[in-house]
KOLZADO-986610 format. One record per residue: residue number from 0; z, y, x of N, C-alpha, C in turn. Coordinates in Angstrom, 3 decimals, padded with zeros to 6 digits, always signed. Layout:
BEGIN
     n         nz         ny         nx        caz        cay        cax         cz         cy         cx
   NUM          Z          Y          X          Z          Y          X          Z          Y          X
...
***
This chain:
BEGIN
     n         nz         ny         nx        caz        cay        cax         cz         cy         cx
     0   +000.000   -001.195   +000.839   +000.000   +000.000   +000.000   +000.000   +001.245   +000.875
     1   -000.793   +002.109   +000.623   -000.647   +003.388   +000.695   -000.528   +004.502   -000.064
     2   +000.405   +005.965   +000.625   +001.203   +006.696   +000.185   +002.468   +006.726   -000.410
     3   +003.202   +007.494   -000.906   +004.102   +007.821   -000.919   +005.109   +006.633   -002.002
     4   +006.205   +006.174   -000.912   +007.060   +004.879   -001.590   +008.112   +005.098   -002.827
     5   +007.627   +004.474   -003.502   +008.377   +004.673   -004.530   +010.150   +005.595   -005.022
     6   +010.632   +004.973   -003.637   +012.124   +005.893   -003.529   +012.152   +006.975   -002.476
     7   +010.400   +007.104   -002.522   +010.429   +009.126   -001.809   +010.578   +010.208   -002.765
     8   +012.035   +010.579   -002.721   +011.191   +012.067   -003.847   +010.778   +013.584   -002.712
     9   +010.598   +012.999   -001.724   +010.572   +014.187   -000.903   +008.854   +014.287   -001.087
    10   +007.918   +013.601   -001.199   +006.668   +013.594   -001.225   +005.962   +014.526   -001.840
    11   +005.226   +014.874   -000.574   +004.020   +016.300   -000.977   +003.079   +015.878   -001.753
    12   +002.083   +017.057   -002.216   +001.360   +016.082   -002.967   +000.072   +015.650   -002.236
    13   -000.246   +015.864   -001.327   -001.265   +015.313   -000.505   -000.911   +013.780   -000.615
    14   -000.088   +013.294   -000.226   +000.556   +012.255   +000.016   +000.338   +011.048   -001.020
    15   +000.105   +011.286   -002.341   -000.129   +010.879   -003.378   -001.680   +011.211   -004.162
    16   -001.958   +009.759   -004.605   -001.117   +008.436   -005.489   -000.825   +007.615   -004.518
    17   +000.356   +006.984   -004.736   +000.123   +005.831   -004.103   -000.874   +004.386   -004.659
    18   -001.610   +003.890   -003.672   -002.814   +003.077   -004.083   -002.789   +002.007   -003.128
    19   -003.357   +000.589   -003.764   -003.531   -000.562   -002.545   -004.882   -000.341   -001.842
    20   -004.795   -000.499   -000.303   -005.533   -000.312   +000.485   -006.216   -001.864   +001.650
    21   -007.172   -001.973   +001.919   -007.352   -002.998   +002.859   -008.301   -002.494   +003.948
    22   -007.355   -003.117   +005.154   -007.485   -002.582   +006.689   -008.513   -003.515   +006.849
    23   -009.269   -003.462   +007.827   -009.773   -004.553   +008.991   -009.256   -004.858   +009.994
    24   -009.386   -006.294   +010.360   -008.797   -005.933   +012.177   -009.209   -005.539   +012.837
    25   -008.087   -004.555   +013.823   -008.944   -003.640   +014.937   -007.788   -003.595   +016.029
    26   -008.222   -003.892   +017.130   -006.786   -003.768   +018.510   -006.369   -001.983   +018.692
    27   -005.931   -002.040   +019.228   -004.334   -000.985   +019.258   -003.936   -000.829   +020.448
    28   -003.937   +000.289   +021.352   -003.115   +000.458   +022.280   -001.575   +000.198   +021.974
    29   -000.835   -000.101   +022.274   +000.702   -000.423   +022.159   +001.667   +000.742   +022.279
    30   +001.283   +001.552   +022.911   +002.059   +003.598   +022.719   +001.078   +003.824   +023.528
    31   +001.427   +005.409   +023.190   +000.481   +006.319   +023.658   -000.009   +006.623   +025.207
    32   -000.962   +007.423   +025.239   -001.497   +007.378   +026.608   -000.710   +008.019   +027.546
    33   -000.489   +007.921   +028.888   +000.189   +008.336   +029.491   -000.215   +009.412   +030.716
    34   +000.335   +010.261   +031.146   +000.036   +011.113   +032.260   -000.837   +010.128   +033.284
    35   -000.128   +009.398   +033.857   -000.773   +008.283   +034.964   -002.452   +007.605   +034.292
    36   -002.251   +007.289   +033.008   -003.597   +007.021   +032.486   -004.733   +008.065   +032.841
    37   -004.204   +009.208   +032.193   -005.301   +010.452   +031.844   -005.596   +010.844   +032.981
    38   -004.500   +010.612   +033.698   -005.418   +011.421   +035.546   -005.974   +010.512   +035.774
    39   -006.110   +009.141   +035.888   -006.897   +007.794   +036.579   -008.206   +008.420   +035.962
    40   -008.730   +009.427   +034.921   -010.140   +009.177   +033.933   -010.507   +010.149   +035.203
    41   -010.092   +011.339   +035.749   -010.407   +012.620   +036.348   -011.180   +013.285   +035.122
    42   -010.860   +013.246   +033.631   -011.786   +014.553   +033.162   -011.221   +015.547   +032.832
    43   -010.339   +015.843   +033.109   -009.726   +017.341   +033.009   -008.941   +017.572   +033.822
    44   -008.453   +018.610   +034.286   -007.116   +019.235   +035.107   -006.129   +018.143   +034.648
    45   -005.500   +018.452   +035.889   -003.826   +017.592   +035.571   -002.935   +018.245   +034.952
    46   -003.162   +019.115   +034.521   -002.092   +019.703   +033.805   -002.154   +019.437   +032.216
    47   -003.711   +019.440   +031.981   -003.789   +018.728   +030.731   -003.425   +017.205   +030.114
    48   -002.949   +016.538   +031.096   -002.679   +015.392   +031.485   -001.189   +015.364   +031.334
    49   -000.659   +016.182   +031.599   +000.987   +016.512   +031.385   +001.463   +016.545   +029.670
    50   +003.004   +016.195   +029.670   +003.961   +015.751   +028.588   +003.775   +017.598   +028.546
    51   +004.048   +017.684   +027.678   +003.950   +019.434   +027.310   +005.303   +019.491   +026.140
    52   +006.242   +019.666   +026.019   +007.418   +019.686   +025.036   +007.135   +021.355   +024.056
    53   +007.506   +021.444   +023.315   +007.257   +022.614   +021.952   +007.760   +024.046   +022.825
    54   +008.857   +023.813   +023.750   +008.902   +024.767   +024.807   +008.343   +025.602   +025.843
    55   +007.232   +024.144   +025.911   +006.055   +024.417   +026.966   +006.671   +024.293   +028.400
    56   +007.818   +023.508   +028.160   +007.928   +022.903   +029.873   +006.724   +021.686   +029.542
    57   +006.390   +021.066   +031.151   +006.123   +020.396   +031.338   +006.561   +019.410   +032.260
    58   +005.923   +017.870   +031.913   +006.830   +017.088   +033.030   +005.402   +016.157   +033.879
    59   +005.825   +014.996   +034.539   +004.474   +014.480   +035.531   +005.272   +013.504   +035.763
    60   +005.968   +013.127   +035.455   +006.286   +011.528   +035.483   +004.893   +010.249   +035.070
    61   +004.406   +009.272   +035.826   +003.800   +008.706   +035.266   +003.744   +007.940   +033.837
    62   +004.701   +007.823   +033.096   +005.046   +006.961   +032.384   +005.454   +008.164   +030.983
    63   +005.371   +009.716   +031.436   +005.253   +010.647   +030.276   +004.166   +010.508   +029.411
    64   +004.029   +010.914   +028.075   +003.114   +010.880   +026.782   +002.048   +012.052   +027.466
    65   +000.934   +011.772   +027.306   -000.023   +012.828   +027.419   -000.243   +013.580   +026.639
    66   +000.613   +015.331   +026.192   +000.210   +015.622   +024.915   -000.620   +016.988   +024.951
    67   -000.850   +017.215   +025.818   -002.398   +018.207   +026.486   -003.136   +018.873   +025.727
    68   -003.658   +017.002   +025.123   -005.020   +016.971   +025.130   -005.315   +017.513   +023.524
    69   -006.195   +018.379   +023.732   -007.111   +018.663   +021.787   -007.860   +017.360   +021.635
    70   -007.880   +017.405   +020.202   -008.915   +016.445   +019.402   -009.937   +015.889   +020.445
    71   -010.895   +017.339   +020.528   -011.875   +016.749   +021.186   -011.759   +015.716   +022.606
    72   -010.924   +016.498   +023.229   -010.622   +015.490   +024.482   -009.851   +013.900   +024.408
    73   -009.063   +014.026   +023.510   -009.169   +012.625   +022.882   -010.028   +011.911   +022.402
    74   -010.935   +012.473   +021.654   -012.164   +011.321   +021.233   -012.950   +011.427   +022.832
    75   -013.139   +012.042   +023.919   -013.529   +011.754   +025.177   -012.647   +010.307   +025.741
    76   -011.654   +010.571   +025.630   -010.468   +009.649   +026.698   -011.023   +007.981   +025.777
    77   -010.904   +008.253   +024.309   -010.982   +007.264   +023.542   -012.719   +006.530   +023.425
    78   -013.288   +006.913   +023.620   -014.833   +006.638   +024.026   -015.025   +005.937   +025.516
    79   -014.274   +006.660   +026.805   -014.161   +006.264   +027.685   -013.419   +004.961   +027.766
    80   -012.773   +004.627   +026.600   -012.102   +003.114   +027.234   -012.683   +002.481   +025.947
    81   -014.167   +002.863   +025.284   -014.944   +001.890   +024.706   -014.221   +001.930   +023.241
    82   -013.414   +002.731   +022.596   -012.758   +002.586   +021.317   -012.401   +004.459   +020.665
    83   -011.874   +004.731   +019.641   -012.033   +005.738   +018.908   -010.713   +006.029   +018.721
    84   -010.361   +007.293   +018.312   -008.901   +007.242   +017.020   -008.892   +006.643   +016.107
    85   -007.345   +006.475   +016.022   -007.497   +005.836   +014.511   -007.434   +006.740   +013.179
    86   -007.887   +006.150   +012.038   -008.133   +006.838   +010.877   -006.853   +006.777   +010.181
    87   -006.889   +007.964   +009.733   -005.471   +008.010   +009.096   -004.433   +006.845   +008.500
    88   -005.678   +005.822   +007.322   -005.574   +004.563   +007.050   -004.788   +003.452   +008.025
    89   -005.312   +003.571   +009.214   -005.222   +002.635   +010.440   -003.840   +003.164   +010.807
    90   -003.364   +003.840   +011.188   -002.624   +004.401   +011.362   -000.939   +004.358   +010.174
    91   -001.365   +004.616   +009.169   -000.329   +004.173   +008.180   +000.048   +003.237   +008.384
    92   -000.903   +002.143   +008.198   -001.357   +000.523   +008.029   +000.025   +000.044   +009.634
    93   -000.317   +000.739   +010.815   +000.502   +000.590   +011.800   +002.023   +000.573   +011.662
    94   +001.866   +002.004   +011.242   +003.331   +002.872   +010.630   +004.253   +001.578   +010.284
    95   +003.262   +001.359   +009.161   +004.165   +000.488   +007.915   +004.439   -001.094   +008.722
    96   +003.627   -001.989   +009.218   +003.146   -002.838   +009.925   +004.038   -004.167   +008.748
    97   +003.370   -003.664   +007.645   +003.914   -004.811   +006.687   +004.484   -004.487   +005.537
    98   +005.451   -003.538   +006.303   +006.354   -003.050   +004.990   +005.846   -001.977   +004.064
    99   +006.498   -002.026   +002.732   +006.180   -000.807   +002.251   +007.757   -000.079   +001.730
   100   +008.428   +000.416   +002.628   +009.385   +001.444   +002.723   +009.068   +002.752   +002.498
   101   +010.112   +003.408   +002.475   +009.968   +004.707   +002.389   +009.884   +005.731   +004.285
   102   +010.735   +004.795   +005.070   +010.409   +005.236   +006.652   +009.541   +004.499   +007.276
   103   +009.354   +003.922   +008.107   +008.402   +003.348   +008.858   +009.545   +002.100   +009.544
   104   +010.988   +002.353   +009.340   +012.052   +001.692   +009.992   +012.877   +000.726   +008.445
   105   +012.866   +001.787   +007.182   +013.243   +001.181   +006.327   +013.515   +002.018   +004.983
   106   +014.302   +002.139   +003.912   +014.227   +002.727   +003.322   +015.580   +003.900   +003.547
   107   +016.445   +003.920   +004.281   +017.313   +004.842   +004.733   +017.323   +005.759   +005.650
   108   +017.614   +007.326   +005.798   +017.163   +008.093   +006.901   +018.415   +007.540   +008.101
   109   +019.281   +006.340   +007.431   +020.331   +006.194   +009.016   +019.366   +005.115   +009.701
   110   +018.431   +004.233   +009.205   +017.584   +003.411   +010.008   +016.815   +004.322   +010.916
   111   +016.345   +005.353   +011.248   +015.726   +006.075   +012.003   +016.323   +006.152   +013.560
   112   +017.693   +006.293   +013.352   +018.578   +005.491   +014.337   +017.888   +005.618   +015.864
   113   +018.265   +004.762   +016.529   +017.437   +004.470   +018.177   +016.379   +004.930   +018.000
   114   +015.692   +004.883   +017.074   +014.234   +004.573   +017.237   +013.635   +005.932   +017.080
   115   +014.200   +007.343   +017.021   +013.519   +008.368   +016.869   +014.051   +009.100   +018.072
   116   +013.645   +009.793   +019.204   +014.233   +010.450   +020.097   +014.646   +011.924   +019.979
   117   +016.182   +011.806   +020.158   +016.461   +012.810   +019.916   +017.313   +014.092   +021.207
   118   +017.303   +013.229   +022.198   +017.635   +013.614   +023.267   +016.634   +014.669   +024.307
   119   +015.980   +015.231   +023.575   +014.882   +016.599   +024.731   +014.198   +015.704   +025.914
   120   +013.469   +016.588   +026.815   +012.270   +016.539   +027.983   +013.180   +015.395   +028.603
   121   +014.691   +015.499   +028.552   +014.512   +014.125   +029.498   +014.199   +013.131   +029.302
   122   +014.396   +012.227   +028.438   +014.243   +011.088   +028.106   +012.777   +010.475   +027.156
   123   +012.568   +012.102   +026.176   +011.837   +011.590   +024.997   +010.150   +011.999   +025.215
   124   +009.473   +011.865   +026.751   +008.311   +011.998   +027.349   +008.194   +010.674   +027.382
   125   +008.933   +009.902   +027.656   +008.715   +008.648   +028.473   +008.338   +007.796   +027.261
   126   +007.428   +006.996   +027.557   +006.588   +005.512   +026.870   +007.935   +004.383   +026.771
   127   +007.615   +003.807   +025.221   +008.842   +002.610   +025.753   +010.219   +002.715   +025.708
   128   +010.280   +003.973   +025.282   +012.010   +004.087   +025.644   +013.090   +003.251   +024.623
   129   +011.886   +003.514   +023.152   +012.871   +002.786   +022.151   +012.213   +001.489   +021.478
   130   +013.085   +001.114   +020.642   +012.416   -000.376   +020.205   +010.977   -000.192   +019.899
   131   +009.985   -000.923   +019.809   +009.098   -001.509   +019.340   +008.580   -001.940   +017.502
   132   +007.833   -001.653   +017.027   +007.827   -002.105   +015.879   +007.716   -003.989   +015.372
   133   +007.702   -003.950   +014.114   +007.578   -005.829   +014.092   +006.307   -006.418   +014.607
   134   +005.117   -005.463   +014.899   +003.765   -005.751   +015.500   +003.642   -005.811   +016.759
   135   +005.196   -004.568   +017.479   +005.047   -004.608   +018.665   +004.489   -003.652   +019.855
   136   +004.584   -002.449   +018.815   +003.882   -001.101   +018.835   +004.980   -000.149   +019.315
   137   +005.062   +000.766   +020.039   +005.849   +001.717   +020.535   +005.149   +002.841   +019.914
   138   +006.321   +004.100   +019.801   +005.947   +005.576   +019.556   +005.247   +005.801   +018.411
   139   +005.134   +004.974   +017.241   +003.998   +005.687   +016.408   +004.576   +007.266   +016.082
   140   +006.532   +006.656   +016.152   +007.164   +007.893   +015.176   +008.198   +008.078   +016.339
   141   +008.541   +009.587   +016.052   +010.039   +009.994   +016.707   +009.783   +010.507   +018.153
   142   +008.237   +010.844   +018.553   +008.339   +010.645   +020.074   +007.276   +011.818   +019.926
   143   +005.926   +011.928   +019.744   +004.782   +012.880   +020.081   +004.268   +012.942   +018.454
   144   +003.500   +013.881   +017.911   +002.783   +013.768   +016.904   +001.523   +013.545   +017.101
   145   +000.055   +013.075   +016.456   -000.799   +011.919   +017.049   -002.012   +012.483   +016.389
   146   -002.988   +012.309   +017.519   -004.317   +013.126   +016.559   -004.951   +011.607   +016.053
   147   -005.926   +011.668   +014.980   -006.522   +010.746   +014.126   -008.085   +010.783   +013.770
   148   -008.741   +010.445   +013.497   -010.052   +010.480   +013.498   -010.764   +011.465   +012.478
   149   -009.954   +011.597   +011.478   -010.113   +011.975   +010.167   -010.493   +013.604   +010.394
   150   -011.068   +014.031   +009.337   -010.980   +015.501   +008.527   -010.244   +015.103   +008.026
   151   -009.666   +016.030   +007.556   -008.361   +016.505   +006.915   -008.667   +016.566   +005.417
   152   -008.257   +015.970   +003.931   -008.737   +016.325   +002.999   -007.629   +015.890   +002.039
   153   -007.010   +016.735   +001.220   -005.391   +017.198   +000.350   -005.828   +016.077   -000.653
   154   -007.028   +015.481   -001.023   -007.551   +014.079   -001.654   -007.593   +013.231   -001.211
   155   -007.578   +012.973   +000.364   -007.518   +011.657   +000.889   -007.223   +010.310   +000.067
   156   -006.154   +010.694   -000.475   -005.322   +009.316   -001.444   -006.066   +009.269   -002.401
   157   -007.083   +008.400   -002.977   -007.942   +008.177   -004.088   -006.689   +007.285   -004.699
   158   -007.406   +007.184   -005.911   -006.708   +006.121   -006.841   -006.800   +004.892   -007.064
   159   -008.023   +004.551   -006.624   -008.527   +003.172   -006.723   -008.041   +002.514   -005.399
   160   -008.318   +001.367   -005.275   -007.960   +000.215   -004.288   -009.582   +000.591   -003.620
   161   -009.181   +000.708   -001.893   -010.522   +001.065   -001.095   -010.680   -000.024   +000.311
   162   -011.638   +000.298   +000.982   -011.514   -000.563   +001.983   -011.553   +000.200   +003.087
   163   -011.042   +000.089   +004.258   -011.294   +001.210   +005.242   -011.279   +002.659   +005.178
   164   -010.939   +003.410   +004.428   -010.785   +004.440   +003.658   -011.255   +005.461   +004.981
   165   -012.118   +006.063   +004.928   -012.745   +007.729   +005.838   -011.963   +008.602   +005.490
   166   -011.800   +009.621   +006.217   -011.774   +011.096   +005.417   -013.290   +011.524   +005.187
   167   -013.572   +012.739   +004.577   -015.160   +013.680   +004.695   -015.905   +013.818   +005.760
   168   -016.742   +013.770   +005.244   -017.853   +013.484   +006.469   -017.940   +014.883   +007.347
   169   -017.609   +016.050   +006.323   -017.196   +017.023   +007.213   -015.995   +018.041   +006.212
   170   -015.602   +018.844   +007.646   -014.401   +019.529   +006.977   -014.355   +020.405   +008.399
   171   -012.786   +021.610   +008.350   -012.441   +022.793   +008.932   -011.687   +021.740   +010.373
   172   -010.604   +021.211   +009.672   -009.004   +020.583   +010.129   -009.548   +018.758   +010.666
   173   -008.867   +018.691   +011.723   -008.513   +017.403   +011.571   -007.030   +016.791   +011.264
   174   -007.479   +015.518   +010.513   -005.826   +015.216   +010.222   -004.765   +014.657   +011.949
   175   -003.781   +014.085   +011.329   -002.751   +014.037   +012.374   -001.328   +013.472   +011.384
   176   -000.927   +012.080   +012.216   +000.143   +011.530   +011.992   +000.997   +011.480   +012.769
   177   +002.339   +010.562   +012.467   +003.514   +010.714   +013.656   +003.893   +011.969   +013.633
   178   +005.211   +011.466   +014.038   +005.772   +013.251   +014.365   +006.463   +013.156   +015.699
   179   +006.877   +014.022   +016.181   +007.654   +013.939   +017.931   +009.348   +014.117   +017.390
   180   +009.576   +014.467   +018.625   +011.339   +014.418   +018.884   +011.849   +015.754   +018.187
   181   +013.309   +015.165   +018.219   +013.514   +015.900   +017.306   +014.945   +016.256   +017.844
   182   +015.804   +017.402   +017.821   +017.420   +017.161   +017.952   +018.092   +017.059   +016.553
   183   +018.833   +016.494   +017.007   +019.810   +014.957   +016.377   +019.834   +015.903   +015.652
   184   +020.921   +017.257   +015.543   +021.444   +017.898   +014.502   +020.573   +018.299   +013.544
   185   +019.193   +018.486   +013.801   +018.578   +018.844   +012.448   +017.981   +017.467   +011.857
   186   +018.247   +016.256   +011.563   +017.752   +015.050   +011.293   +017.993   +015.651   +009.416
   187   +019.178   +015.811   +009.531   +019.473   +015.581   +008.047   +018.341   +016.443   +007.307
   188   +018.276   +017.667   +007.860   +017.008   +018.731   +007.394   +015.406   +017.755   +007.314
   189   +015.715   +017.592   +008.189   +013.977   +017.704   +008.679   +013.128   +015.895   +009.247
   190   +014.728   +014.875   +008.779   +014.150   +013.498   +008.299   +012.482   +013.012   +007.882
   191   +012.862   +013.752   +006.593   +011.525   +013.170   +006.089   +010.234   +013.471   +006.576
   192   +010.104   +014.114   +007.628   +009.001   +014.113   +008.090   +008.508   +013.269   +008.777
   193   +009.840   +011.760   +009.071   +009.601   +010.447   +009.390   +008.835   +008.995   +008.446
   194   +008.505   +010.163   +006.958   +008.660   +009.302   +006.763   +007.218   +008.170   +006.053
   195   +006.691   +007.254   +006.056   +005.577   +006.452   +006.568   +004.258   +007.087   +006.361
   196   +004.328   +008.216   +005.040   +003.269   +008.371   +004.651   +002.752   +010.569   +004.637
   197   +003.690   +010.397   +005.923   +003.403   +012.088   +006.086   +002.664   +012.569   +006.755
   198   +001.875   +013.534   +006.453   +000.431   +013.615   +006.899   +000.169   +015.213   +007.276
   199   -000.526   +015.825   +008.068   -000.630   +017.021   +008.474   -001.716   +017.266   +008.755
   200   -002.238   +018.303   +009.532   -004.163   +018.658   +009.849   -003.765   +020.598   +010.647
   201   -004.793   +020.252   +011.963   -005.028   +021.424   +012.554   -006.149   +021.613   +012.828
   202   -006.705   +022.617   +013.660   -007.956   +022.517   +014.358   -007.923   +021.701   +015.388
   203   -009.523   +021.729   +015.456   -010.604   +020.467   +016.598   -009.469   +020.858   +018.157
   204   -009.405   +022.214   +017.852   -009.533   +022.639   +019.718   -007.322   +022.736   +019.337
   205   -006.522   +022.600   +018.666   -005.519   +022.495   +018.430   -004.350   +021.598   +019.738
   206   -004.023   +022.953   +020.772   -003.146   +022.166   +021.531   -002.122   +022.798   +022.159
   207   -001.341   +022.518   +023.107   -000.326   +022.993   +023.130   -000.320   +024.855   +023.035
   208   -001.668   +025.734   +023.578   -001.751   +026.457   +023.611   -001.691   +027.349   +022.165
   209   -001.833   +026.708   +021.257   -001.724   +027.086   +019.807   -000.188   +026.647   +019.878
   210   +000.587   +026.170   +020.349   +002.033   +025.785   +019.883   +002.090   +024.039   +019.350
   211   +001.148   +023.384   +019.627   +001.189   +022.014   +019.112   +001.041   +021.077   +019.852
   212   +001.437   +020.575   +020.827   +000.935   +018.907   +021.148   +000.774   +017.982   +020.752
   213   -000.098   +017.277   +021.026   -000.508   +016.025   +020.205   -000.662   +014.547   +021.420
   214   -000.311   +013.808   +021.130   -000.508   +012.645   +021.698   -001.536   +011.524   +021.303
   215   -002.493   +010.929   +022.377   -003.190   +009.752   +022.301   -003.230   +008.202   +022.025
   216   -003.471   +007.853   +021.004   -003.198   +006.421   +021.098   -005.039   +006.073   +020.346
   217   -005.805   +005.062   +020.910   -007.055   +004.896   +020.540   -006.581   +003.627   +020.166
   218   -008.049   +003.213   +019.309   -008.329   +002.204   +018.682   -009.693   +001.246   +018.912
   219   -009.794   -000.155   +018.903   -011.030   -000.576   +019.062   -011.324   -001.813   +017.894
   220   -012.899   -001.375   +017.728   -013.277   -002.862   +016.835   -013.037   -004.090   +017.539
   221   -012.896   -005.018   +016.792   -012.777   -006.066   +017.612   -013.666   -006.795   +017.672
   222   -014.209   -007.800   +018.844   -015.846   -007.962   +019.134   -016.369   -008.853   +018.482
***
């Protein structure tokens, strides 16, 4: 199922209807791309290659989230290793990896727990730090927010049961899932933005320099 779970009343209305959906199989990077990755490509400065926090420090640890990069340079990085973003769909489908909750962890904002980082630049750059999902997936949530293949469109959620679901073939915005770190004390506020089926959209060229980082995770058909 996709969109908004039955015991959300926090749900926008983008977010809705909720409707049954069917994925294909497609492989998955396991978390997001990392500083050490993005410099191995050489296509941009290293600095674009750098964990970039909402502060605009930056860090260079190998094993930091690459959140640099705009749209476009992600569908570069993601082409270069032979696979794409994922579509918003794909991406839920991850989120959820089975379940249909209201978080991505369960239906309570105390399950968010370990698994959302809430500790700043030190810790919450790094790949891996917290559990894994039941698929086996790091970072979808709690760590970087994630660019997606999609245009952006406040209809996305049709009503009917779809297969592979697109966004528009064209549009302004691209969409964007996941959300990043967060400090602990505003959880109670600002929770639900964990939660499986929350959805956002910026511009193509949208990056830290606008105030946003975004992090990489690609996708591939399978052969």
């Amino acid at each position: 199922m996709m969109g908004c779970a039955p015991s959300d009343n926090t749900c926008l209305l983008d977010q809705k209807p909720r409707h049954q959906v069917t994925i294909s199989d497609f492989l998955v990077m396991d978390t997001l791309l990392t500083y050490a990755q993005c410099s191995s490509f050489q296509l941009f400065p290293q600095a674009t290659c750098r964990y970039m926090d909402p502060q605009g420090t930056l860090g260079a640890s190998i094993n930091d989230v690459a959140t640099a990069l705009t749209w476009q340079q992600a569908v570069q990085v993601c082409e270069l290793l032979g696979g794409r973003l994922p579509t918003e769909a794909e991406f839920e489908f991850m989120v959820r990896a089975g379940g249909n909750a209201r978080f991505f962890c369960g239906e309570q904002e105390s399950c968010l727990g370990s698994l959302v980082c809430t500790s700043g630049l030190s810790t919450c750059q790094r790949v891996r730090q917290r559990a894994a999902n039941p698929w086996g997936l790091y970072d979808l949530n709690g760590v970087m927010a994630q660019h997606v293949q999609d245009y952006y469109s406040s209809s996305y959620y049709g009503p009917d049961p779809v297969t592979d679901p697109q966004g528009p073939a064209t549009g302004v915005f691209r969409g964007g899932r996941g959300v990043g770190w967060i400090q602990s004390a505003a959880c109670s506020t600002y929770c639900y933005y964990y939660t499986a089926s929350m959805r956002y959209y910026s511009p193509p060229d949208f990056g830290p320099a606008q105030g946003g980082p975004r992090g990489v995770r690609c996708v591939r058909e399978l052969p």
